[in-house]
C-alpha positions in Angstrom: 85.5 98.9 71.9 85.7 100.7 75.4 83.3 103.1 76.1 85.5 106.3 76.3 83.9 108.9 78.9 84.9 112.5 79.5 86.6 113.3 82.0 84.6 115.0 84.9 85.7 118.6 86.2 84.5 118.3 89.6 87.5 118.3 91.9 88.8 116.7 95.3 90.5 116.9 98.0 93.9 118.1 97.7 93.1 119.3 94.1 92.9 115.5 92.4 90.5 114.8 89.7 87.8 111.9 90.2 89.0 108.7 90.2 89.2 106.9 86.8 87.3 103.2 87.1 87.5 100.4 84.1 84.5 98.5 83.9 85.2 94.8 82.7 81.9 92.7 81.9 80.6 90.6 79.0 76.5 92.0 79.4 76.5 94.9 77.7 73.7 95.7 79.7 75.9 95.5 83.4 78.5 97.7 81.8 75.8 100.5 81.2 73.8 100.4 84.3 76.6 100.0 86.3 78.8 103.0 84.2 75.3 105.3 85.0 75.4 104.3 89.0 79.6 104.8 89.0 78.8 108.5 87.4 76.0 109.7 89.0 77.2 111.6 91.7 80.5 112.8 89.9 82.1 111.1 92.2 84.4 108.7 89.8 85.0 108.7 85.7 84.5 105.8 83.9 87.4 105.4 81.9 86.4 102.2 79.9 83.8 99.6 79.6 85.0 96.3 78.3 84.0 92.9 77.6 86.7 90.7 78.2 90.0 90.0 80.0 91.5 90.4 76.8 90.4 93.8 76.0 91.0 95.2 79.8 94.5 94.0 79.9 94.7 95.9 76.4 92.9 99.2 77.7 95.5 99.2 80.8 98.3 99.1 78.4 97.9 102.8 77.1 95.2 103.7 79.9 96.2 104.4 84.2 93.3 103.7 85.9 92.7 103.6 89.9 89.9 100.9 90.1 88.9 98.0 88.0 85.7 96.6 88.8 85.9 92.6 87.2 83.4 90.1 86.6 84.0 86.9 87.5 82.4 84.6 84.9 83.1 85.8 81.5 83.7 83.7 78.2 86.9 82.7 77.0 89.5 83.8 80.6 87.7 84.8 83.6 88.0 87.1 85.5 89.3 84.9 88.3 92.4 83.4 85.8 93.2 87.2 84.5 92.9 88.5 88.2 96.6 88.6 88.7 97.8 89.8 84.6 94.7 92.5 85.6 96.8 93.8 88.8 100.5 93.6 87.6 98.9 95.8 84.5 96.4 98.4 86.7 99.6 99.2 88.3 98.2 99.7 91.8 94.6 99.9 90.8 92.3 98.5 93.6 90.0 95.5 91.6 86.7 95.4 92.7 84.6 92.0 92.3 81.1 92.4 90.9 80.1 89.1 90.1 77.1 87.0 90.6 79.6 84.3 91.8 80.7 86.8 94.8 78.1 85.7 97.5 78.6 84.5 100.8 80.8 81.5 101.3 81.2 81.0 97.7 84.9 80.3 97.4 85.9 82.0 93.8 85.1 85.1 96.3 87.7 83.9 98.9 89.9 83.0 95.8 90.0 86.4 94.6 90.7 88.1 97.9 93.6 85.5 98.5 94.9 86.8 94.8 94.8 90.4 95.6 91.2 91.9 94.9 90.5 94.6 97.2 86.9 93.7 97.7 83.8 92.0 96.6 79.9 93.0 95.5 77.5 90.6 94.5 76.1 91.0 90.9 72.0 90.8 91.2 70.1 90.2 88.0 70.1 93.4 86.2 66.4 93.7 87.0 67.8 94.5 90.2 70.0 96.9 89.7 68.8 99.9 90.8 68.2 100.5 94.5 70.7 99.0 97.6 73.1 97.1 94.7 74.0 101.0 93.2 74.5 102.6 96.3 76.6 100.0 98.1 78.5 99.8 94.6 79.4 103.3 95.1 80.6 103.4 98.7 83.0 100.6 98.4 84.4 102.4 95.4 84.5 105.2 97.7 85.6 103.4 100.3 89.0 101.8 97.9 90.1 104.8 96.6 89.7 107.4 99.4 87.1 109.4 98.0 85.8 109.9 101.1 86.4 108.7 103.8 84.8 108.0 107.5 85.6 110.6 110.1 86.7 108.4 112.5 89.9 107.4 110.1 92.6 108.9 110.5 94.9 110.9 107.9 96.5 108.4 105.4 99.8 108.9 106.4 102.7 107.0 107.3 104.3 106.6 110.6 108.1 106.5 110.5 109.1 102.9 110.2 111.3 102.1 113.7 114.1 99.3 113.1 113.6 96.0 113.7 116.3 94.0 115.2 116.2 91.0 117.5 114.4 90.8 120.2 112.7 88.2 122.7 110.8 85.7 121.1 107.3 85.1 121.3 104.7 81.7 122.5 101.3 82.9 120.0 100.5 85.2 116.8 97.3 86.8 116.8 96.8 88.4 113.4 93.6 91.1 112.9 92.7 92.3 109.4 89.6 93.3 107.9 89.6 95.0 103.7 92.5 94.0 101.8 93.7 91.7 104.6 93.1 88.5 102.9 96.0 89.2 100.0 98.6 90.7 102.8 98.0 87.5 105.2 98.5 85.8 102.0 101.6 87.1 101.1 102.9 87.1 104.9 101.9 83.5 105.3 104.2 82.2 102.5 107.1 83.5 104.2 106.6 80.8 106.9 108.7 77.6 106.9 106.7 74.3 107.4 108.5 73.8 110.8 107.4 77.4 112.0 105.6 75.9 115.9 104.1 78.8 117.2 100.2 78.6 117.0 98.6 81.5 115.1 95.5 83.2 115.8 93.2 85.3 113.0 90.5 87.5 113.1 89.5 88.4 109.9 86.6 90.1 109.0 84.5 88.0 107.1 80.4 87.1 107.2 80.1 83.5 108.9 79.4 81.4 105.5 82.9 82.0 104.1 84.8 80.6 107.0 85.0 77.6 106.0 86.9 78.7 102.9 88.8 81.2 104.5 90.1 78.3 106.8 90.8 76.2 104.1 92.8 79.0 101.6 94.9 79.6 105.1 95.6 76.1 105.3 96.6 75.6 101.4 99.0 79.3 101.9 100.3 78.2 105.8 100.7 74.5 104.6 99.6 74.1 108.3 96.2 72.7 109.8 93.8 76.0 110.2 90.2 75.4 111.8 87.5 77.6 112.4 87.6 78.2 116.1 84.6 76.4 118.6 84.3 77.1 122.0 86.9 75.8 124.1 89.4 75.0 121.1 93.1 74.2 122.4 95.6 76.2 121.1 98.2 74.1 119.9 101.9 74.4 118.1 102.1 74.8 114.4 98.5 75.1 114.1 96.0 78.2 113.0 92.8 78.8 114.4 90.5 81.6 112.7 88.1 83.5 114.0 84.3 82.7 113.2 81.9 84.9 111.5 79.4 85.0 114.3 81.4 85.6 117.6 84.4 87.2 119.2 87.3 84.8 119.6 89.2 85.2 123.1 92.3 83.6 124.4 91.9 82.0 128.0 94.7 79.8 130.0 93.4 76.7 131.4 96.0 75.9 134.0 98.1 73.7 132.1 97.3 75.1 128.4 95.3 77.7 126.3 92.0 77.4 124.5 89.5 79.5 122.9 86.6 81.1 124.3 83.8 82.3 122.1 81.4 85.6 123.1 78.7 87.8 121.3 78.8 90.7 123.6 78.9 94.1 121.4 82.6 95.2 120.8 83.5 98.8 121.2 84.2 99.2 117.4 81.2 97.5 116.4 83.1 94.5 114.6 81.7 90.7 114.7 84.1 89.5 115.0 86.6 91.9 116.6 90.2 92.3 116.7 90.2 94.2 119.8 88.7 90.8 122.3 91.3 88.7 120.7 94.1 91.6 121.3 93.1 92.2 125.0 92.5 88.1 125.7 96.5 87.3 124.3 97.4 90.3 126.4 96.0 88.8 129.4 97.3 85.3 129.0 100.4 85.8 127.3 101.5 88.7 129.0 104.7 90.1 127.0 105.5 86.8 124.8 102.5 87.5 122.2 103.1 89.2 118.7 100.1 90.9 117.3 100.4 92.0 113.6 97.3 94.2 112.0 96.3 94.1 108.4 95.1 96.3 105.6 91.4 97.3 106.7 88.8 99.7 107.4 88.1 101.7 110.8 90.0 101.4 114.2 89.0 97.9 115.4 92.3 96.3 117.3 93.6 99.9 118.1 92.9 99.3 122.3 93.5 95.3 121.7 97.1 96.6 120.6 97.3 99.4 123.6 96.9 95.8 125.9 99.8 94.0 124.2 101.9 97.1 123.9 100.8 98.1 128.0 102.0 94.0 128.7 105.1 94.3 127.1 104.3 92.5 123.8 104.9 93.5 120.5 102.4 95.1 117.6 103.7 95.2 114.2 101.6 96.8 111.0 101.4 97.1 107.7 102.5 100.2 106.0 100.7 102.5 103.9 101.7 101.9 100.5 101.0 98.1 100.4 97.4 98.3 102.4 94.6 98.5 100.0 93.2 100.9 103.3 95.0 102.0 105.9 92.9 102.5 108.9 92.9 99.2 110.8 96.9 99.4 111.1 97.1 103.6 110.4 95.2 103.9 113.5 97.5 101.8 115.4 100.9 103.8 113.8 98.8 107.5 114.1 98.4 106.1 118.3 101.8 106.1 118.8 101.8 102.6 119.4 103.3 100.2 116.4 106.3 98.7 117.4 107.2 98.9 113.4 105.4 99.8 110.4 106.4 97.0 107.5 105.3 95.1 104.1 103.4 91.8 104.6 106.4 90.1 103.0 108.8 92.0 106.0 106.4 91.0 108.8 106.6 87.5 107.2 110.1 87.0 107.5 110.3 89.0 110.8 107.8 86.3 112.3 109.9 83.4 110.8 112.8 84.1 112.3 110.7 84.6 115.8 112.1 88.4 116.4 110.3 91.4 117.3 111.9 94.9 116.8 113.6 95.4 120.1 
């Protein structure tokens, strides 16, 4: 049965209660500590706490909740199988991951980001529970549902979309996302036709052990070769190149082609990698023929890579509000002044397909 919780009165900004949070977990044991750490501050309200797929797909039937945090390994469905019945049925609740199987690199992590998850936490033993694992548990809930949120964001709102028609063309696609970037490249990325030829470039945030994975979901969703960029890479048609874990990945001509250069210097948003090197090296070398698209994801990082295109005469397009799990990557970007349009993943998809920009 789910453990029913009443409601807190503390209120937010704007005048909304706490956000509600289902718990879904087979240990009986995780579902407790982890309810106590989700209500100590008053910050959230556990809603439910329940041990099966099964019984959080039948608590979301009569229940609204905004976050859903989901084990992955659990008898009978797991939590990876049920991910996407589990997000049809939250109805626009964020999922978090907590899951022993959510380290680094392991790629039932990158799985679950690719299927819509907004985010991931590794599961310690429940020994271990206490400490670091409750506190960063708590700002990534925080951090999903706009509880608070960093001072350097700015206001969730949405720029006025600007219409796209058809433009010029463009040679390259450099795509930056960070939080809730993986789903929206995702869904983007399937609106690509096999024969699309214009190289991609992605910096995604992600630690250095997943890339690997993350180049190989891309691949699978693209149905194009992706790599994880090296030092002096070629850029080359119909191909993807993703950013590594460990470095910045820059754009550089070499006379009669284009190629990747690697660096480790300290970016101005504090990002490894960063959006903005990748930004400001396209700008350079392909002046106004580039089309730079940002993602759902946290803080400002590609915001001065995107004033370069936008100062070269190339394009920047962003996702909107609504279908970013956060909106501060691309909301900084719209709040500038500075998005050539503000669209769904599915509408930047199909604008990149058909090789237009808004004019």
């Amino acid at each position: 049965m789910p453990i029913q919780t009443a409601p807190s009165q503390e209120r937010f900004a704007g005048g909304d209660a706490p956000p509600r949070v289902l718990i879904v977990d087979d240990s009986a044991v995780a579902r407790a500590v982890i309810a106590r750490a989700v209500e100590q501050r008053g910050r959230f309200v556990v809603a439910g706490a329940v041990s099966s797929a099964a019984a959080a797909l039948d608590f979301l039937r009569h229940t609204r909740v905004e976050g859903i945090m989901l084990d992955i390994q659990m008898p009978g469905v797991t939590g990876l199988v049920a991910l996407p019945d589990l997000i049809a049925a939250g109805r626009g609740a964020k999922v978090l991951i907590v899951s022993s199987s959510a380290s680094d690199g392991a790629a039932a992590t990158i799985k679950a980001l690719a299927l819509g998850a907004a985010d991931t936490l590794v599961k310690p033993d429940v020994g271990d529970f206490a400490g670091r694992f409750s506190v960063e548990l708590v700002e990534k809930l925080a951090r999903l549902l706009a509880v608070e949120l960093p001072a350097e964001l700015p206001a969730q709102r949405r720029a006025p979309d600007l219409p796209v028609t058809a433009g010029h063309g463009f040679d390259v696609v450099a795509i930056g996302a960070s939080t809730g970037g993986i789903h929206a490249l995702s869904v983007l990325l399937r609106e690509l036709p096999t024969a699309f030829p214009v190289p991609i470039v992605i910096t995604q945030h992600l630690p250095e052990s997943f890339m690997p994975y993350f180049a190989a979901q891309v691949a699978l969703l693209s149905n194009r070769p992706c790599d994880v960029a090296t030092d002096c890479m070629r850029i080359r048609p119909g191909r993807v190149i993703v950013a590594p874990g460990n470095a910045h990945m820059r754009i550089v001509s070499t006379g009669d082609a284009t190629a990747v250069r690697l660096s480790h210097e300290p970016s101005k948003s504090g990002c490894m990698p960063s959006v903005d090197p990748m930004f400001e090296s396209v700008a350079e070398t392909y002046g106004s023929r580039a089309l730079g698209i940002v993602l759902s994801g946290m803080g400002r990082d590609g915001c001065e890579g995107a004033r370069s295109l936008i100062d070269r005469g190339s394009t920047v397009v962003v996702q909107d509000q609504a279908s970013s799990v956060v909106w501060g990557m691309p909301g900084a970007i719209a709040g500038a002044g500075i998005a050539s349009a503000v669209l769904t993943p599915v509408e930047i998809g199909r604008l990149t397909a058909a090789r237009r920009r808004p004019a």
